[in-house]
C-alpha positions as CSV (number, residue, x, y, z in Angstrom):
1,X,5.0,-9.7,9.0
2,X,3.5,-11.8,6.0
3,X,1.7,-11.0,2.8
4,X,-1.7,-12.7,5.1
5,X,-1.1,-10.7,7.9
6,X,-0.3,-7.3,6.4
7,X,-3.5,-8.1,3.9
8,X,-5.7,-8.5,6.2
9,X,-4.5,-5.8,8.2
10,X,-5.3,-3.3,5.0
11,X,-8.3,-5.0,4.3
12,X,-9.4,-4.2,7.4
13,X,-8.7,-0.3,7.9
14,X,-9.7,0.1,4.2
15,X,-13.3,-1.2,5.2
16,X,-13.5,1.0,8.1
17,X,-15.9,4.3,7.5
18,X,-13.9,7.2,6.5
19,X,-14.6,10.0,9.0
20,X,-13.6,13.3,6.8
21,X,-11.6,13.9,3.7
22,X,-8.6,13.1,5.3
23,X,-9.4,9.4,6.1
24,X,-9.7,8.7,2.1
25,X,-6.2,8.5,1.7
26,X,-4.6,5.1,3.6
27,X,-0.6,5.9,3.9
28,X,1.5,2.7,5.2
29,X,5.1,2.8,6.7
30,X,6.8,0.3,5.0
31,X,10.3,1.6,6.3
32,X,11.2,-1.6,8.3
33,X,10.8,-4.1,5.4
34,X,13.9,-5.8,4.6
35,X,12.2,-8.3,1.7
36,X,9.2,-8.8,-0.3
37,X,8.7,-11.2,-3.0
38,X,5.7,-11.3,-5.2
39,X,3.0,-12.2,-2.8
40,X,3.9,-8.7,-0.8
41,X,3.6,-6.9,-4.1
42,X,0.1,-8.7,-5.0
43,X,-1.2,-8.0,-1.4
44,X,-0.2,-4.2,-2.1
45,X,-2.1,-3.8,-6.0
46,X,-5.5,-6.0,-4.7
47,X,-5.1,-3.4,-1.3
48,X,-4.4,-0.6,-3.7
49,X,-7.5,-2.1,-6.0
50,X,-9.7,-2.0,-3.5
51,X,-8.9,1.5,-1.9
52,X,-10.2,2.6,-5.3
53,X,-13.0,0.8,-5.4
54,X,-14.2,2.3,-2.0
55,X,-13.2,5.9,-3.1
56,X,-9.8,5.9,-1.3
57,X,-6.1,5.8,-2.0
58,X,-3.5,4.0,-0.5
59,X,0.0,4.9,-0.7
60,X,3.0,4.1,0.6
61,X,5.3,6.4,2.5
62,X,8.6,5.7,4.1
63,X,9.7,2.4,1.5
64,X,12.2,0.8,2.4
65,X,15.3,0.4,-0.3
66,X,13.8,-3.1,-0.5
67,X,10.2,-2.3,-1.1
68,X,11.3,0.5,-3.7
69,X,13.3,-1.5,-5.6
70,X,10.6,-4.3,-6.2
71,X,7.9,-1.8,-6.2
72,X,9.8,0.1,-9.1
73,X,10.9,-3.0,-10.7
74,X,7.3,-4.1,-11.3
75,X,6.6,-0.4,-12.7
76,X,4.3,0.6,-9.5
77,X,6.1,3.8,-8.4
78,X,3.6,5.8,-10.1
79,X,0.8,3.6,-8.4
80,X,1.8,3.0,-5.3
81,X,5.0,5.5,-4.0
82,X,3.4,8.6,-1.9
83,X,5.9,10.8,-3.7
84,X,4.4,10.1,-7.2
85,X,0.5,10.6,-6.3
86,X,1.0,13.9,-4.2
C-alpha cells in the first residue's frame, strides 16, 4: 500500500459519523508493513491532525518493527503508538 492509498483510506473513515463513544477512537493495524519512508509518516501526523480536529484519535496498534522504529525515531511514540495514549 502507498502513502496515497492508505491516506485516503483514513481520510475517509475519519470523515465518517462516529456512531457512539467507541467510534471516536480510529485504531490501524500496521503489523504487515515492512517500510515507510517519510511520506508514510506525514500521511500518519496530517491523519492523526485531523482525527483531532474532528474530536477523534487515531492510533496505531499492532506496528510493525519497521513502523516503530521510524515512528520512534521521529519522536511520535507518544503521539501515535496505542500503548502510549491508553
Amino acid at each position: 500500500m502507498t502513502a496515497h492509498t492508505l491516506r485516503g483510506a483514513l481520510m475517509t473513515v475519519l470523515e465518517e459519523p462516529a456512531d457512539d463513544a467507541l467510534d471516536d477512537e480510529v485504531d490501524i493495524d500496521l503489523s504487515a508493513v515492512t517500510f515507510m519512508d517519510a511520506a508514510g509518516v506525514s500521511t500518519l501526523v496530517q491523519a492523526s491532525h485531523r482525527a483531532s480536529e474532528l474530536g477523534r484519535v487515531l492510533r496505531i496498534r499492532q506496528p510493525s518493527p519497521a513502523v516503530r522504529r521510524v515512528v520512534h525515531l521521529c519522536g511520535l511514540d507518544g503521539r501515535l503508538l496505542a500503548e502510549h495514549l491508553e
